[in-house]
Backbone bond lengths (Angstrom), bond angles and torsions (degrees), N, CA, C in turn:
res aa  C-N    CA-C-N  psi(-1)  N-CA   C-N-CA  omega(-1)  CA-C   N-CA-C  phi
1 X - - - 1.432 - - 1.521 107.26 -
2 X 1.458 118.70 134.33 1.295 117.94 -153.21 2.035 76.92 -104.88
3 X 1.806 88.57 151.76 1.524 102.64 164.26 1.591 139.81 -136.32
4 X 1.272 111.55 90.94 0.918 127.91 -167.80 1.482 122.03 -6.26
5 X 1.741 134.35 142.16 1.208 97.82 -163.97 1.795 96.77 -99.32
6 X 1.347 117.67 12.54 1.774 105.13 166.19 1.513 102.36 -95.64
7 X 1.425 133.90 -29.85 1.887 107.01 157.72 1.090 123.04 -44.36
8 X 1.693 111.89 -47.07 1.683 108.72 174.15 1.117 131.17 -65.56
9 X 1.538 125.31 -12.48 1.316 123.72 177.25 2.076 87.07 -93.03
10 X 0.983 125.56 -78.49 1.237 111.06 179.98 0.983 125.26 -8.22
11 X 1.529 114.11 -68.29 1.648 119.90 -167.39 1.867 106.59 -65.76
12 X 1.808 106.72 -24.42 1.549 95.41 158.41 1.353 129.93 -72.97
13 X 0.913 82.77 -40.27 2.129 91.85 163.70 1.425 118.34 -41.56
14 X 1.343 108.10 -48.04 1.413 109.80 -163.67 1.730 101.05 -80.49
15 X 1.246 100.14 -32.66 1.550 100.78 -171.51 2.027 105.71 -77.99
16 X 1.047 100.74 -34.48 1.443 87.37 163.51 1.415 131.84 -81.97
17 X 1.125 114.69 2.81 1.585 118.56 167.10 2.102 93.65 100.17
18 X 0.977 126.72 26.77 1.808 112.10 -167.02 1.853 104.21 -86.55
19 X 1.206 99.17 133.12 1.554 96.14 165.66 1.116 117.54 -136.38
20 X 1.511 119.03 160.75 1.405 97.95 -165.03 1.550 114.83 -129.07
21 X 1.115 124.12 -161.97 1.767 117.83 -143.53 1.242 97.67 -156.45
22 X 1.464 89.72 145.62 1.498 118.64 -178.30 1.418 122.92 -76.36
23 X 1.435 102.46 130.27 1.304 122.47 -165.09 1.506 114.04 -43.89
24 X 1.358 123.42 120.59 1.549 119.05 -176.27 1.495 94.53 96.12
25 X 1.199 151.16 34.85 1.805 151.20 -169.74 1.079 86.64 -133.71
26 X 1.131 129.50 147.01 1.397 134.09 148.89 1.762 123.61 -79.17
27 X 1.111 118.31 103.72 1.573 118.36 -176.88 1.415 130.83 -25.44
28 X 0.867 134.86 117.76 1.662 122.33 -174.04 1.076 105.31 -66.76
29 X 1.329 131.58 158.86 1.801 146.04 -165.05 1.051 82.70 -89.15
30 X 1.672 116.55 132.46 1.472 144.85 161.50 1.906 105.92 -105.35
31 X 1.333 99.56 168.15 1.231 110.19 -163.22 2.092 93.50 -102.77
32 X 1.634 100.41 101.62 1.854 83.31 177.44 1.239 133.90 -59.02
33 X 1.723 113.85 143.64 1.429 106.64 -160.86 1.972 111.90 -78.21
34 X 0.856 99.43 -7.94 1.665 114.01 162.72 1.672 94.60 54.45
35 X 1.385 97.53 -172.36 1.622 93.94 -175.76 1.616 133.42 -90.58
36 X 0.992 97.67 47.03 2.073 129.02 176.68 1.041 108.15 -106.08
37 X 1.828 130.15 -32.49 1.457 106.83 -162.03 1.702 98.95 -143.12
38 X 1.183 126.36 120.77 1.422 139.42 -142.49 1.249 97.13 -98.13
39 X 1.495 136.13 125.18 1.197 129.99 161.99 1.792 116.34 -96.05
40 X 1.338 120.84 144.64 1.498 112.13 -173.64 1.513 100.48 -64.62
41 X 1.778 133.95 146.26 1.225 172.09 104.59 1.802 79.83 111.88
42 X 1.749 112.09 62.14 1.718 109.39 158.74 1.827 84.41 -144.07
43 X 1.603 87.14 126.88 1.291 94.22 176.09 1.866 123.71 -66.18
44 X 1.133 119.34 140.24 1.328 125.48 177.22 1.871 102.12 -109.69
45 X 1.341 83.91 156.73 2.016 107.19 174.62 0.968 98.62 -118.58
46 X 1.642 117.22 133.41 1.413 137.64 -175.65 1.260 89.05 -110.65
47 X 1.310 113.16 116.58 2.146 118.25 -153.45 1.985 83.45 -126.76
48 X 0.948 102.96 128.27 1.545 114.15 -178.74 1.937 94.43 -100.17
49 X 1.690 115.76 158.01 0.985 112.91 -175.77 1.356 118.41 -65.11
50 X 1.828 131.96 126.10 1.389 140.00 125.49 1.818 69.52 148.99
51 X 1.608 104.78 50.21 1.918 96.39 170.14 1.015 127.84 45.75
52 X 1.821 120.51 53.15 0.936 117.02 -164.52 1.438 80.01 -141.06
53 X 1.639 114.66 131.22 1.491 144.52 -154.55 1.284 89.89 -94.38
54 X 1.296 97.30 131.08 2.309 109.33 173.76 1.679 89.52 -89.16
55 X 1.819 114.00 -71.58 1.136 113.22 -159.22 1.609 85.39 -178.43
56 X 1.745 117.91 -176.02 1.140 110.36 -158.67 1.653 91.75 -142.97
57 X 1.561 132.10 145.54 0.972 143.55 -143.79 1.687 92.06 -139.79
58 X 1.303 117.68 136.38 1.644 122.27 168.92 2.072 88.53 -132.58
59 X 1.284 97.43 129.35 1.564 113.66 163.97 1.441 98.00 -98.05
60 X 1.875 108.77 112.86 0.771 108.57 150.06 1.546 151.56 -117.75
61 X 1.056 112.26 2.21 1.749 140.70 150.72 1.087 134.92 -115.18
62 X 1.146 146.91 127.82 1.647 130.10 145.42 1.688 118.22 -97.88
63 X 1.074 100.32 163.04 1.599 99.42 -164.55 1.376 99.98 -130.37
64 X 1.407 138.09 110.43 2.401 109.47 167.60 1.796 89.31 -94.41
65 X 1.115 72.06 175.99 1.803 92.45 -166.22 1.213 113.97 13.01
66 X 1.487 111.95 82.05 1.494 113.29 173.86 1.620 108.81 -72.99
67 X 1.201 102.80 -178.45 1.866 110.11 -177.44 1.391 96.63 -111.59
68 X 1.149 84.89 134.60 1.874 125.84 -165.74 1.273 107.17 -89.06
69 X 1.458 135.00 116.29 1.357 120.12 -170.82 2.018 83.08 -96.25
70 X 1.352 103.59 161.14 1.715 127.31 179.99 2.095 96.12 -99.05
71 X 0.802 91.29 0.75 1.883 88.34 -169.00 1.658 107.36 -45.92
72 X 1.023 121.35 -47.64 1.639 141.16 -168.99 1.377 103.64 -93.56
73 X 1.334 133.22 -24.76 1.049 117.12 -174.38 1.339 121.50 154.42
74 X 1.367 143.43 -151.89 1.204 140.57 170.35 1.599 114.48 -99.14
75 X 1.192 105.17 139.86 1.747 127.76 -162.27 1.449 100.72 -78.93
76 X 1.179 123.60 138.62 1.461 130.39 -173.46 1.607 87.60 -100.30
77 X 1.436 121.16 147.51 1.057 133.17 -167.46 1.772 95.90 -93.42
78 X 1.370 142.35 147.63 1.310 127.54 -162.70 1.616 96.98 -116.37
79 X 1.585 112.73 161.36 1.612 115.60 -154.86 2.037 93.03 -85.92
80 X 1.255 117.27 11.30 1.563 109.20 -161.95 1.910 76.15 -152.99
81 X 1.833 102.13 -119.91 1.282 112.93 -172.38 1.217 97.72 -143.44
82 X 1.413 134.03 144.93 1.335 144.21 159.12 1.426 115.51 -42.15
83 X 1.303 116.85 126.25 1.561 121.02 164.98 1.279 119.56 -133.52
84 X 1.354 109.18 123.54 1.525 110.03 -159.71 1.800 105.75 -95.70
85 X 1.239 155.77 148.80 0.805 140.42 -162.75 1.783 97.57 -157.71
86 X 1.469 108.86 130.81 1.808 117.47 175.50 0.870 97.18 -114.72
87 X 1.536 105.58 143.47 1.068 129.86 155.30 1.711 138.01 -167.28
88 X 1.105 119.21 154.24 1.174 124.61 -165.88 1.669 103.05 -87.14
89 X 1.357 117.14 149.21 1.616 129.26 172.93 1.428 119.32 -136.07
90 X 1.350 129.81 104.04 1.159 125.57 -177.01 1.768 116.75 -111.57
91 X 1.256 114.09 123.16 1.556 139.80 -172.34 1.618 109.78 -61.64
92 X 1.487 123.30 143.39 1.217 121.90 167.09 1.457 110.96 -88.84
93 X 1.476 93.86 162.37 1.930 83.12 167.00 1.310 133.88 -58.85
94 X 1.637 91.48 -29.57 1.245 101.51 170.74 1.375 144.85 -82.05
95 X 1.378 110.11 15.37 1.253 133.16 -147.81 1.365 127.88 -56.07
96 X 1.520 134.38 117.59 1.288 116.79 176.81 1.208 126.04 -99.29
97 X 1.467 124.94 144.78 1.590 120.65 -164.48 1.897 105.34 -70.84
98 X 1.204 86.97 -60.54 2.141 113.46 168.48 1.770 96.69 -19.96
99 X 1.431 115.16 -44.64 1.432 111.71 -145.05 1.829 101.58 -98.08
100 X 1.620 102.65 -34.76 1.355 129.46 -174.25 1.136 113.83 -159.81
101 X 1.340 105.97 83.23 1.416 123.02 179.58 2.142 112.81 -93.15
102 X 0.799 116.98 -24.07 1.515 116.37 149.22 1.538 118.55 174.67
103 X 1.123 124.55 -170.22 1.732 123.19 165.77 1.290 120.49 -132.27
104 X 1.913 79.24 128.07 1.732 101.20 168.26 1.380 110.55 -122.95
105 X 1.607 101.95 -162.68 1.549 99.06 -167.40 2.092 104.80 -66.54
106 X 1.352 102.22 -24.72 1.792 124.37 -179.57 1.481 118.79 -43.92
107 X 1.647 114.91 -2.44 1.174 154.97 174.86 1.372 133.17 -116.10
108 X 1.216 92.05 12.88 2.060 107.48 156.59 1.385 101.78 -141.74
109 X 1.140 101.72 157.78 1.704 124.68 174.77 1.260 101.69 -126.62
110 X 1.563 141.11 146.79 1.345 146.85 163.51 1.423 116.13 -102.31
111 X 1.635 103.03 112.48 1.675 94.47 177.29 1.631 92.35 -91.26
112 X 1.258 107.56 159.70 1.409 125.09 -174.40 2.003 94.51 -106.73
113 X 1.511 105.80 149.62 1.531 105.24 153.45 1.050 122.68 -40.40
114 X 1.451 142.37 -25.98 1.443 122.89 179.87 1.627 94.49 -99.18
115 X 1.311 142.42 33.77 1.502 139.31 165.23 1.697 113.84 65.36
116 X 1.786 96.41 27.19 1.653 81.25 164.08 1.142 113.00 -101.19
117 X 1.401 127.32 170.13 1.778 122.90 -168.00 1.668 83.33 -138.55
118 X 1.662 95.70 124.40 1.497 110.67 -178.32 1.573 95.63 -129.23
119 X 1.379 118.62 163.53 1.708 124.56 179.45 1.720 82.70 -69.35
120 X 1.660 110.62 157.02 1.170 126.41 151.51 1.797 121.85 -119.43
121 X 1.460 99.95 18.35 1.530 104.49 175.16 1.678 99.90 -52.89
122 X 1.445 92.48 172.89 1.476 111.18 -175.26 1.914 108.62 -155.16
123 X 1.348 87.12 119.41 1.678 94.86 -175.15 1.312 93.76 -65.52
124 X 0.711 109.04 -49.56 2.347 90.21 179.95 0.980 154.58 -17.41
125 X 0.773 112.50 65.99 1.805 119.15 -149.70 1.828 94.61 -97.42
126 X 1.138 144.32 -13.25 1.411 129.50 172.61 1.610 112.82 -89.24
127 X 1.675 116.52 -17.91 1.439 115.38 -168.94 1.922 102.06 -52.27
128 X 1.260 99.12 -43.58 2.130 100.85 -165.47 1.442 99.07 -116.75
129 X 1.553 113.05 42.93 1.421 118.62 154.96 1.373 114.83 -36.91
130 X 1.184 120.48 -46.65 1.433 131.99 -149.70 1.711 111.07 -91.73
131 X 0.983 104.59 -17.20 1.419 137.50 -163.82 1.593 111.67 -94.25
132 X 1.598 136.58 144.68 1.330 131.19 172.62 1.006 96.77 -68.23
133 X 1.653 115.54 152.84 1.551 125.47 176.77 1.964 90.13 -144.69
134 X 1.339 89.60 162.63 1.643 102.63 167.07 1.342 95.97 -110.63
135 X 1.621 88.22 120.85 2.032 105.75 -167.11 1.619 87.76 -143.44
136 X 1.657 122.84 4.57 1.495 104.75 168.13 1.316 108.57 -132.96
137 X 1.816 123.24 164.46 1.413 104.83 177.48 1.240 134.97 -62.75
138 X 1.232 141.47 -160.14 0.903 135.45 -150.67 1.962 98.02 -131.11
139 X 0.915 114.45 109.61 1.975 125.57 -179.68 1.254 104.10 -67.90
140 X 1.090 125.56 161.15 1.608 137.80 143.88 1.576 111.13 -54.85
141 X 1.495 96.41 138.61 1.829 95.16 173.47 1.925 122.03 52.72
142 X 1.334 79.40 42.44 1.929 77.92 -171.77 1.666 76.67 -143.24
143 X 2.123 98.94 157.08 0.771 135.69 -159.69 1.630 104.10 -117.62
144 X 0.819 132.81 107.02 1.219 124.28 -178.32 1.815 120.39 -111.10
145 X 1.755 128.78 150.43 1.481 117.44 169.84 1.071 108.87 -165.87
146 X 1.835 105.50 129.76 0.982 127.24 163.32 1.594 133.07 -174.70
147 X 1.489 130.13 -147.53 1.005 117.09 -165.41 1.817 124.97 -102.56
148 X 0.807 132.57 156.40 1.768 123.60 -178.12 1.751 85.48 -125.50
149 X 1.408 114.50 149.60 1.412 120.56 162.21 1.609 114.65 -123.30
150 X 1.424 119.30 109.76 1.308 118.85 -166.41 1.639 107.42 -114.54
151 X 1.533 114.64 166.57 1.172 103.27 172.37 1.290 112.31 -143.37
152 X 1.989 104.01 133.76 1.579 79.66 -151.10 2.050 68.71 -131.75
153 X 1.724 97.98 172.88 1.161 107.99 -153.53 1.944 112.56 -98.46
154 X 1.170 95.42 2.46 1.684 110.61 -163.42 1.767 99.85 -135.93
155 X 0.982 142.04 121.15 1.250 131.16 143.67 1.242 135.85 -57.23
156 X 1.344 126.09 -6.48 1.601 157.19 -171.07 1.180 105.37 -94.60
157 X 1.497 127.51 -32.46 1.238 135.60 158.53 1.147 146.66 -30.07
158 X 1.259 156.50 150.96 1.169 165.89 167.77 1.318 136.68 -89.67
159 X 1.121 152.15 139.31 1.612 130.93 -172.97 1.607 97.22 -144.71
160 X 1.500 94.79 125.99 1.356 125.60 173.56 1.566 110.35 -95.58
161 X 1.600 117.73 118.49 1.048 134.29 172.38 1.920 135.69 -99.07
162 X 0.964 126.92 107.68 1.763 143.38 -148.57 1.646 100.49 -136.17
163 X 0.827 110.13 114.07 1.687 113.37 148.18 1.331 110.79 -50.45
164 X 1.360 119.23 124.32 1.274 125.04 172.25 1.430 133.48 -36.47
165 X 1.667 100.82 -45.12 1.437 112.58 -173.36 2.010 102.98 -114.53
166 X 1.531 102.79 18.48 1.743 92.24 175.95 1.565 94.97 -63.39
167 X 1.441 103.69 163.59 0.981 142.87 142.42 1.839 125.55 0.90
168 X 1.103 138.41 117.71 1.401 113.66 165.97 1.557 109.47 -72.44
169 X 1.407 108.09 136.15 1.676 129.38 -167.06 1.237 120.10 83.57
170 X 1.293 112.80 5.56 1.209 117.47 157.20 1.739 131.66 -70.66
171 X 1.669 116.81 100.36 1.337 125.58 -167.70 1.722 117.42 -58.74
172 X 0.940 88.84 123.31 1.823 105.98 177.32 1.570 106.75 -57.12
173 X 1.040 131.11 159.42 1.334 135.06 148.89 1.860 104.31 -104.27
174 X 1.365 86.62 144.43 1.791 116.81 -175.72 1.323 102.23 -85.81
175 X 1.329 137.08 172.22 1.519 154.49 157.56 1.171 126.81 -131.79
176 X 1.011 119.31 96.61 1.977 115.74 170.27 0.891 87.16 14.17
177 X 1.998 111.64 176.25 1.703 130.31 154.08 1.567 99.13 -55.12
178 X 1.454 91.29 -167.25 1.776 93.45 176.11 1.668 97.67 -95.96
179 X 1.261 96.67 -57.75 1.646 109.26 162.17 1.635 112.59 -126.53
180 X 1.617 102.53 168.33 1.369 98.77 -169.94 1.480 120.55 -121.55
């Protein structure tokens, strides 16, 4: 089921408490969501420790039970529900492979409502055959987009996003629930 990306900003809205104000008001000071908590199509910096930029990540879809093309073969049935997730990745000049060498699903964790954090990779690799995937490394100064297919066990859930090989102290970015 595809989700629009103004429900998803809404339904983040709503879950963070945001309200909004009348034209000519001056906004009340909010607390910035800095690079912990991911908003859909606003780019985030994956900032490794002493502020030092990996590369920068925009979520721009989520998908649950996406449609599985059969082209390759037979569909592995998933231990939760399929969640398809786009997104864009853009490289520094400085870029290191060691640190961020590319993205797969091996790059989210699923916290569940009761606060456990389990991998949400997904051996599946034929479900988004059809679909862009990041299947090469990752260059300096390049822009990259496409899809990861994860499987996570709660829809209530959350998904925490890490480069595989950042840095230790390097801060994850968070994601809305999947649904709420």
């Amino acid at each position: 089921m595809k989700r629009t990306l103004l429900a998803v900003i809404a339904v983040a809205c709503l879950a963070a408490g945001c309200s909004s104000t009348k034209a000519g008001n001056a906004a009340e000071p909010s607390v910035p969501a800095g690079p912990t908590q991911a908003e859909f199509s606003v780019p985030v910096t994956i900032v490794a420790p002493m502020d030092r930029p990996l590369g920068t990540v925009t979520f721009l879809e989520i998908e649950t039970t996406p449609h599985c093309t059969k082209k390759y073969g037979k569909i592995q049935k998933p231990k939760g529900i399929y969640v398809a997730v786009k997104m864009q990745v853009e490289t520094t000049a400085n870029h290191n492979e060691n640190e961020f060498m590319r993205t797969t699903g091996r790059d989210f964790s699923e916290i569940t409502p009761a606060g456990i954090t389990k991998s949400a990779d997904s051996n599946e690799y034929n479900c988004l055959e059809e679909r862009d995937e990041f299947d090469t490394s990752l260059q300096p100064s390049s822009k990259y987009e496409g899809w990861v297919l994860l499987d996570v066990s709660d829809r209530k859930s959350k998904l925490s996003y890490l480069p595989q090989y950042a840095p230790p102290g390097t801060k994850p970015v968070l994601l809305p629930p999947i649904e709420s």
